[in-house]
C-alpha positions as CSV (number, residue, x, y, z in Angstrom):
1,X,102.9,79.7,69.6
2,X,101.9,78.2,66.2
3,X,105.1,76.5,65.0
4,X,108.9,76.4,65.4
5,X,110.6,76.2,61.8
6,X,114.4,74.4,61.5
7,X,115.9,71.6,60.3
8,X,112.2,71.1,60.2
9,X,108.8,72.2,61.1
10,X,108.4,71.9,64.2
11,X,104.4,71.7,65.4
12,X,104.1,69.8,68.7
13,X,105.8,72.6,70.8
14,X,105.7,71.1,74.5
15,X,109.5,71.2,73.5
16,X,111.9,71.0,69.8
17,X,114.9,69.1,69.9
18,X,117.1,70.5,66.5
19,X,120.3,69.8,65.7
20,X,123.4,72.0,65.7
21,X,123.6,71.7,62.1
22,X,120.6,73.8,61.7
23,X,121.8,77.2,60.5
24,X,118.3,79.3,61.7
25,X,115.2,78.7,64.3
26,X,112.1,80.9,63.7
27,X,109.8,81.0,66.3
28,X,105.7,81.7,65.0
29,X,103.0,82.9,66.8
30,X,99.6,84.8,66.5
31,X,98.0,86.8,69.2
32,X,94.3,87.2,69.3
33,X,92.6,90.0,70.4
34,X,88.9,91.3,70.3
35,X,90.1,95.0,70.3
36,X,92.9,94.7,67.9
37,X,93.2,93.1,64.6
38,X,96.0,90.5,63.7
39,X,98.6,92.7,61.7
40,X,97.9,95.6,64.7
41,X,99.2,93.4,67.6
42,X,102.5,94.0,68.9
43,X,104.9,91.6,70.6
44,X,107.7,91.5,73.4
45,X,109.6,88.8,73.4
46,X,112.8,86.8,75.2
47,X,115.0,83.6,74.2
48,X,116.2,82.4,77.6
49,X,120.1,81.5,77.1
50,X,120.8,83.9,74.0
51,X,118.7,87.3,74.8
52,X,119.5,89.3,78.0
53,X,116.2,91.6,77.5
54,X,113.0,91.7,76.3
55,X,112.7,92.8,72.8
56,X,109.7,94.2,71.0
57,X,108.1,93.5,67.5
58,X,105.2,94.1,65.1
59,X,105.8,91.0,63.5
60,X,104.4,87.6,64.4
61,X,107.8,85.7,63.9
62,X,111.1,85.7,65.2
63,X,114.9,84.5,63.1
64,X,117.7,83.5,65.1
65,X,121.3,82.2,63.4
66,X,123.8,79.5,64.5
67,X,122.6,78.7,68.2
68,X,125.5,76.9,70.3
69,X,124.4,73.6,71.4
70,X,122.2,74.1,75.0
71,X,118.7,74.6,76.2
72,X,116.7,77.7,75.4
73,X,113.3,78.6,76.7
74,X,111.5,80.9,73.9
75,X,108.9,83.3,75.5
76,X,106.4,85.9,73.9
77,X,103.8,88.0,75.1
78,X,101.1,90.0,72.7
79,X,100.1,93.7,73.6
80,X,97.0,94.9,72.4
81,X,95.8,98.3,71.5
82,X,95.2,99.0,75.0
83,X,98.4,98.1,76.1
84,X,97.1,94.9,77.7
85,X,99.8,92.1,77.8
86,X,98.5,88.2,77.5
87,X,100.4,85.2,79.6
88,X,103.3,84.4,77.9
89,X,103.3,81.7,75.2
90,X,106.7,79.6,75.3
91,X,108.4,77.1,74.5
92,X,111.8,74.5,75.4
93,X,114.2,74.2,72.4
94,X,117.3,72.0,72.5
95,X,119.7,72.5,70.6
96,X,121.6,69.0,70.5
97,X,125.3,68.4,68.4
């Protein structure tokens, strides 16, 4: 994860606290591979408390619109060109009113 973008940019990510008044998150992140250069990594990610499945990207960000007040937990793994799948990156976002 490289940042969380809101009401503000968000940079320490151990967790985000935004406000409900926020009208979109985007989530950032960058996988690194020695096999794969940047713009040919994929992505599968989750938002714990919105998503029910795992979805899958080429891009290195993710937009979500008017979250409800709660906790979410924002997970995303990189793929390679090998189809080899790093630890999950994450991180806690609440959502306060």
């Amino acid at each position: 994860m490289t940042q969380v973008d809101a009401d503000k940019r968000y940079t320490d990510l151990d967790s985000a606290h935004i406000k409900s008044t926020a009208k979109s998150v985007t989530f950032h992140y960058q996988g690194v591979s020695f096999k794969t250069r940047p713009d040919g990594m994929r992505y599968t990610y989750k938002l714990d408390g919105y998503d029910t499945d795992w979805h899958a990207t080429g891009e290195n960000s993710v937009y979500y619109e008017n979250l409800k007040p709660g906790s979410y937990f924002f997970n995303v793994k990189a793929i390679d060109r090998d189809l080899n799948y790093s630890e999950p990156a994450n991180v806690t976002l609440k959502v306060v009113p």
